[in-house]
C-alpha positions in Angstrom: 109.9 30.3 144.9 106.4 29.4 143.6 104.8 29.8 140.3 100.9 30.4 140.0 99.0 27.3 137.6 99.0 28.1 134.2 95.2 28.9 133.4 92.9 26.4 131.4 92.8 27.1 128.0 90.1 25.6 125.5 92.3 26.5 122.2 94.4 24.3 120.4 98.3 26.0 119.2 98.9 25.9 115.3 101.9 24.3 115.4 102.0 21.7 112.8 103.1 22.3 108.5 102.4 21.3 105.5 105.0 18.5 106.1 103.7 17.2 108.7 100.2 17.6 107.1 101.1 15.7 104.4 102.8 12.5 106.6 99.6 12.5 108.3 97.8 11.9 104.9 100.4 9.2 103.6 100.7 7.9 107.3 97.4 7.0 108.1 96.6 5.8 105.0 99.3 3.4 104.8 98.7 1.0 107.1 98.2 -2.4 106.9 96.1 -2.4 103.9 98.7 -2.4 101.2 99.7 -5.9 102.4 96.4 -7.6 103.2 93.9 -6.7 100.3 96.1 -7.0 96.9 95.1 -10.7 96.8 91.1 -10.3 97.6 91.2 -7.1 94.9 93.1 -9.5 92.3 90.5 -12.7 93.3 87.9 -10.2 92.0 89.2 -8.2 89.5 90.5 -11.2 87.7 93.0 -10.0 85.8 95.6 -7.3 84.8 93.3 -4.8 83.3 90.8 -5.4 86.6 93.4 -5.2 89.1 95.1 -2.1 87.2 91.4 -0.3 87.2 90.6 -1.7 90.7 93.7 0.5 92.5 93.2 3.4 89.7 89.3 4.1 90.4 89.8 3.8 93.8 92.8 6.4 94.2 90.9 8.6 91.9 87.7 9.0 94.3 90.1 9.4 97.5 91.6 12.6 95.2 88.2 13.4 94.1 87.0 13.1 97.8 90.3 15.4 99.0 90.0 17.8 96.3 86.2 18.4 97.5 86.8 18.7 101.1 90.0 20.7 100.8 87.5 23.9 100.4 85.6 22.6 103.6 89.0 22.2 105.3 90.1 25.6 104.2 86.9 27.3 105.2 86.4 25.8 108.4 90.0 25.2 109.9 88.8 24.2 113.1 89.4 20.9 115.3 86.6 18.1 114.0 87.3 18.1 110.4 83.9 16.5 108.8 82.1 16.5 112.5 82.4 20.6 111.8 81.1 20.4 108.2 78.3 18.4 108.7 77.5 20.8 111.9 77.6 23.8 109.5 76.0 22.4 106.3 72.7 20.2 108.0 73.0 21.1 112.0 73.6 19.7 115.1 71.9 15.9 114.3 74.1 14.9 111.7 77.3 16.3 113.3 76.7 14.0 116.3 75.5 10.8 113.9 79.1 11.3 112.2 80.8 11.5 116.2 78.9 8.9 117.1 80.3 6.7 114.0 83.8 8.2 114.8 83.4 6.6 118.7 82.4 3.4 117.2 85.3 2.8 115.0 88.6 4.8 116.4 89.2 2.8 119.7 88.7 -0.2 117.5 90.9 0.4 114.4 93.7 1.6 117.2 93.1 -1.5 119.2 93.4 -3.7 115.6 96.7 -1.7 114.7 98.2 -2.1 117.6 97.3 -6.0 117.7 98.8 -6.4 114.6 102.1 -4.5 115.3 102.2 -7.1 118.4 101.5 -10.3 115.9 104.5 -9.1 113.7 106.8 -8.4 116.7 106.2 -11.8 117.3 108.6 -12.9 114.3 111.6 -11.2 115.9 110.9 -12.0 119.9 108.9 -15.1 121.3 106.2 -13.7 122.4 103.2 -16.1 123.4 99.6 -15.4 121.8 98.0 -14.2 125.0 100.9 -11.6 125.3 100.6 -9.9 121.9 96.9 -8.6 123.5 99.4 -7.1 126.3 101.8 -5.5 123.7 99.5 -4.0 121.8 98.2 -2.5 125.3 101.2 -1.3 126.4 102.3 -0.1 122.5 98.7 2.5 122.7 99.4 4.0 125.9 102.9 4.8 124.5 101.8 6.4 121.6 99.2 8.1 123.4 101.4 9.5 126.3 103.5 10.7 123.5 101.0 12.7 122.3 99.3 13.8 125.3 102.9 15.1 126.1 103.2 17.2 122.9 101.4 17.6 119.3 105.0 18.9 118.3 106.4 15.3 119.3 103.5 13.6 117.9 104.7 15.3 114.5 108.1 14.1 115.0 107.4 10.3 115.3 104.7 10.9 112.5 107.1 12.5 110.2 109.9 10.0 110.5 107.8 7.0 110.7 106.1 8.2 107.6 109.2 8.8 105.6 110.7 5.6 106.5 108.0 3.3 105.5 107.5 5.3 102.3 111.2 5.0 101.6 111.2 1.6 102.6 108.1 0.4 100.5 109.9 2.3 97.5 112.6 0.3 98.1 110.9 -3.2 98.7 109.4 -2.5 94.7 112.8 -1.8 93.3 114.7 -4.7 94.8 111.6 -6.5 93.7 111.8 -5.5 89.9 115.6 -5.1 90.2 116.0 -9.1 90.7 112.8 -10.6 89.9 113.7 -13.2 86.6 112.8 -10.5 83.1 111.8 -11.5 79.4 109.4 -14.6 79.2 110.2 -15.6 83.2 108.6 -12.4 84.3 105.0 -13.1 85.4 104.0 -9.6 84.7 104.8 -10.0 80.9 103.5 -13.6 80.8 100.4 -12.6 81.8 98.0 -11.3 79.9 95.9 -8.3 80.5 92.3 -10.1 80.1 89.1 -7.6 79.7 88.1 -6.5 82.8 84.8 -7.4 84.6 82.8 -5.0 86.2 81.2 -6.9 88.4 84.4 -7.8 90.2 85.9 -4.4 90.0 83.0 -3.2 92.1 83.7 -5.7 94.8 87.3 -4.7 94.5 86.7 -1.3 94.8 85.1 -2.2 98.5 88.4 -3.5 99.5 90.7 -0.9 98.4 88.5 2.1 99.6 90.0 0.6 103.1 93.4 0.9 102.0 92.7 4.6 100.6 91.0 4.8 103.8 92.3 7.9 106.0 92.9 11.1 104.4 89.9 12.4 105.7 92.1 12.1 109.6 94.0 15.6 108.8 91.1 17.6 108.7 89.9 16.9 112.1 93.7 18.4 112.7 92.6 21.5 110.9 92.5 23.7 114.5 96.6 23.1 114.3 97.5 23.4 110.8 99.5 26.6 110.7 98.4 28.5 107.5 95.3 26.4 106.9 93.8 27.9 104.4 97.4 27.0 102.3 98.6 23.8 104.3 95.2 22.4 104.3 94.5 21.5 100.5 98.1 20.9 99.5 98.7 18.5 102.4 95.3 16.4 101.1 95.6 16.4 97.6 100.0 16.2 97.3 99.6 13.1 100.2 96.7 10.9 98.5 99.1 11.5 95.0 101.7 10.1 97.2 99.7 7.6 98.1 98.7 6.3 94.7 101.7 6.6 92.7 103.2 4.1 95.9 100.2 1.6 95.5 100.2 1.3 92.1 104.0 0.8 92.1 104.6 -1.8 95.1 101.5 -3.6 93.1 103.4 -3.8 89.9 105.7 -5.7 92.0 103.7 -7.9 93.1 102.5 -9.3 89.6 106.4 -8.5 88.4 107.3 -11.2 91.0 104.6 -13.6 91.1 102.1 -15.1 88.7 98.5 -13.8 89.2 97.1 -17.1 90.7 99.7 -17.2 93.4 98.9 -13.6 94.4 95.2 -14.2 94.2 96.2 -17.4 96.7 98.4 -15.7 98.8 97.5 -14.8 102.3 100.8 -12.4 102.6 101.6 -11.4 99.0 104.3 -9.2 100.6 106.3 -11.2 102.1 105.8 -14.1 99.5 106.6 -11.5 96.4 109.8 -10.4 98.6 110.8 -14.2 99.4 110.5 -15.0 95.6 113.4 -12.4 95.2 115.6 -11.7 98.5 114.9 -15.5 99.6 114.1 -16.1 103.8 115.4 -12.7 104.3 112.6 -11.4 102.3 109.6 -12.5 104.9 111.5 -10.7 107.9 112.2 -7.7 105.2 108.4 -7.2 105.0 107.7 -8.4 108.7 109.5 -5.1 110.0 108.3 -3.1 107.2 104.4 -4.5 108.5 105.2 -3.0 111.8 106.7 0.5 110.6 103.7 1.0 108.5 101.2 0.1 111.0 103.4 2.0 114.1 103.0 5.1 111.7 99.4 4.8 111.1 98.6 4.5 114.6 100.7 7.6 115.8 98.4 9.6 112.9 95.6 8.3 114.8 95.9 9.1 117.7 97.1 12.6 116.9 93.9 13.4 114.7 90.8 11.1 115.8 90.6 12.2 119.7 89.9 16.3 118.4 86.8 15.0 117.2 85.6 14.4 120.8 87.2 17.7 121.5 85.2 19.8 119.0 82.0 17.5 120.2 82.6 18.9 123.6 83.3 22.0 122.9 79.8 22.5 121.2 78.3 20.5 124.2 77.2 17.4 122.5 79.8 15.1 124.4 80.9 15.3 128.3 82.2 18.8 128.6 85.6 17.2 130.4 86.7 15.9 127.2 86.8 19.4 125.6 89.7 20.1 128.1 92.9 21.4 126.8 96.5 20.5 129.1 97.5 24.0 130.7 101.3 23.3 130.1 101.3 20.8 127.1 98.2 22.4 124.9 97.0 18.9 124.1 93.0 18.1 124.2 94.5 15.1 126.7 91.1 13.8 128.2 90.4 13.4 125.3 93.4 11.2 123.9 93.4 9.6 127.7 89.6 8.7 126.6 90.1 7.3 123.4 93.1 5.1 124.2 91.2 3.5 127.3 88.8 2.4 125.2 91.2 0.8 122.7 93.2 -0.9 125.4 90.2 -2.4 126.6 89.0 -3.6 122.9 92.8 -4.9 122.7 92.6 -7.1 125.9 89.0 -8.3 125.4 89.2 -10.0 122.1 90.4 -9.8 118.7 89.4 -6.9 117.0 90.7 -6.9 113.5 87.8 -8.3 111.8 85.0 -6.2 113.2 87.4 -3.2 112.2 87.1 -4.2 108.8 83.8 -4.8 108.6 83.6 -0.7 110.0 85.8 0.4 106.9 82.3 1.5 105.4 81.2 3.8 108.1 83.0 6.6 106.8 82.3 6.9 103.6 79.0 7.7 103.6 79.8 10.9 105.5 82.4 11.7 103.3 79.6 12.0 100.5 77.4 13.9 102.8 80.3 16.4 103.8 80.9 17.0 100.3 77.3 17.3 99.6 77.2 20.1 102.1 79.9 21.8 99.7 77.3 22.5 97.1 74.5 23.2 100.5 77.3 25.6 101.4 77.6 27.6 98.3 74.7 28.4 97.6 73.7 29.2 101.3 76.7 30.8 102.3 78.0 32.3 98.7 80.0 35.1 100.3 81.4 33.1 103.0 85.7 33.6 102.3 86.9 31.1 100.5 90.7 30.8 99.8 90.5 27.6 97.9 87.8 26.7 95.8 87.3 23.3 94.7 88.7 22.0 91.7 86.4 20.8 89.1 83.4 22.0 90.4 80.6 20.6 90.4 81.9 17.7 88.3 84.8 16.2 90.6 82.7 16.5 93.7 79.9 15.2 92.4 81.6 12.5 90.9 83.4 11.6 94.2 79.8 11.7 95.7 78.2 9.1 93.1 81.2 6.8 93.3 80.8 6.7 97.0 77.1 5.9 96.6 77.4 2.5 93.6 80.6 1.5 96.4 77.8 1.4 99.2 75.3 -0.4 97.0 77.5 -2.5 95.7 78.8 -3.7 99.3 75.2 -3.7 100.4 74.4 -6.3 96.9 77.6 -8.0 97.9 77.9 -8.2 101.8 74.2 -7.5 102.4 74.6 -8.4 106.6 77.9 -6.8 107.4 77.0 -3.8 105.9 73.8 -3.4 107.0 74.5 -4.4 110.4 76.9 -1.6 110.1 74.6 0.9 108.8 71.9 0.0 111.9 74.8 0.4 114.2 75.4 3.8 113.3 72.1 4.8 112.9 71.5 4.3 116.8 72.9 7.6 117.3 69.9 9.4 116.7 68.0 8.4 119.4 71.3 8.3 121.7 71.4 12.2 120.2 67.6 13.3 121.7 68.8 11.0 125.0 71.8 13.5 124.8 70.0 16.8 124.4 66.9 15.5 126.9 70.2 15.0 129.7 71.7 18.8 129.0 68.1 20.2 129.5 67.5 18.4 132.5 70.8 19.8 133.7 69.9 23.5 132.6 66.5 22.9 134.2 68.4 22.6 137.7 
């Protein structure tokens, strides 16, 4: 007996719910960050009252920033999150600007996830340095073939990876203030709170925008959010809350278990907060909590990033193969195959957790411009249905939108090259865009 092919399809199932929505949110944005920057943000804060601000301002403008887009998200619930609203709010030119940013950056932050999963692994099983490059392979095309294999799989591993390393940093922050030494012992009464520099809370603020760094990743899963115009803004804003009310407690355990020059010296504040209290045991505690966390953020990756590329192709502004959509397993899987070649490829070449960092920057600025488009979008589309309107307006997004822009200036005051070389790199995309549409009517000329 034969069956006939399945036909091509070109549409993406809704399949995925506000849970899931929301473990994408805390997933991705959870990563590594948590335990790298807490010692550069307290080296420039300075003290209590900087540090306290540092994490506060900076998980305010992530809600700000969710809050605004949630009403983009709602109105457009299609694959491509921000690639769709810039598309809709300033045209075609812009859209691509923001893909080309999102090619630039993806396959490396999944290629610098997935090499630090390896380096941590390597703290349980000997594993040579030139193998971790090959782990870190091996660990993408896993992820990846689980979700070119199924979105509803993807959801799983997101899901319980997510509630893990939540559950597991809550629980890292009440063994920590549970048996750190109290009363005059306790570093975090001992110290006081100081008056809090600005100066150094704006170059704070460029580090922890990179640990709030992510929440923008569900919209570009808004063509499979079932009830979008519900999931979609309860899934941003209830996951970056998450988010914040976990930073600012694991960071209160930091200062409760170490005194504030250690943990502005500290090149693993983790693992040296959790061996101050639980002893050796403590740096293998936060070794396998390192690799939950990153394992999670990856998997949200990989689920959300590559329908960027599909909504690209599907408007005909990137190679109309990556637009396809698996007949039997309703996964965009060119373009997850495409993305995760690329990554493997950063992963074996070199190192590539520095130049992700200095990319942390790249999206921000089209953050602003999508929610700039908000108020283009109201008054050029005012009867356009909108089932969630943006709380606050104007005032929260425009806030979220000024923020962004001191946080730019400020890096570009602070780390004038990096950033600007960043800034350059993305701005190559306009002529690569008239290159593009000169190609596709060449081809229509045919």
């Amino acid at each position: 007996m034969t069956t006939a092919p399945l036909a091509p399809s070109r549409e993406l199932p809704r399949k995925l719910g506000l849970v899931t929505g929301m473990a994408v949110v805390v997933g991705v944005i959870i990563g590594s960050g948590i335990f790298r920057v807490p010692s550069p943000i307290a080296a420039a804060a300075g003290n209590l009252t900087g540090i306290t601000l540092v994490w506060v301002l900076g998980g305010v403008i992530a809600l700000f920033g969710a809050l605004s887009i949630a009403e983009l998200a709602a109105m457009y619930p299609a694959a491509g999150g921000p690639y769709v609203y810039l598309r809709e709010a300033y045209g075609r030119p812009l859209a691509f600007l923001f893909g080309w940013m999102w090619l630039l950056t993806e396959p490396i932050s999944w290629a610098a996830q997935s090499l630090m999963f390896a380096e941590y692994l390597g703290f349980f099983v000997p594993i040579p340095s030139a193998a971790q490059h090959a782990v870190a392979a091996v660990l993408i095309l896993l992820v990846a073939a689980a979700n070119y294999r199924s979105v509803k799989l993807g959801a799983v591993i997101q899901n319980t990876s997510t509630a893990a390393k939540v559950l597991a940093i809550i629980g890292l922050a009440a063994a920590i203030f549970l048996l750190a030494p109290g009363g005059a012992a306790n570093p975090l009464t001992a110290e006081p709170m100081g008056t809090a520099k600005w100066s150094g809370i704006g170059i704070g603020l460029i580090a922890v925008l990179w640990a709030y760094d992510g929440w923008e990743n569900l919209t570009t899963l808004s063509g499979e959010v079932k009830n979008p115009q519900r999931n979609l803004p309860l899934a941003l804003v209830g996951g970056v809350v998450v988010v914040i009310v976990v930073y600012l407690l694991i960071n209160a355990a930091y200062l409760r278990a170490l005194p504030l020059p250690q943990v502005i010296a500290s090149k693993s504040v983790a693992a040296d907060a959790a061996g101050t209290v639980l002893g050796r045991a403590g740096a293998s505690l936060v070794g396998a909590l390192v690799m939950l966390s990153v394992f999670g953020t990856l998997n949200g990756s990989v689920m959300s990033s590559p329908r960027v590329f599909f909504a690209m192709a599907e408007d005909g502004l990137f190679f109309r193969t990556v637009g396809r959509v698996h007949p039997r397993y309703q996964t965009p899987y060119v373009a997850i195959g495409f993305i995760a070649v690329l990554a493997v490829i950063y992963v074996l070449l070199r190192d590539f957790m520095q130049l992700a960092e200095a990319y942390v920057l790249g999206i921000w600025p089209f953050l602003a411009l999508c929610v700039i488009g908000l108020f283009i979008l109201r008054r050029t589309r005012p009867d356009f249905p909108r089932h969630y309107r943006a709380i606050g307006y104007p005032v929260i997004p425009a806030l979220f939108v000024l923020a962004t822009l001191v946080v730019v200036a400020n890096s570009l005051y602070a780390q004038f090259w990096s950033t600007a070389a960043s800034i350059l790199i993305t701005l190559a995309g306009i002529p690569l865009y008239f290159l593009w549409q000169w190609r596709q009517r060449r081809r229509a000329g045919r």
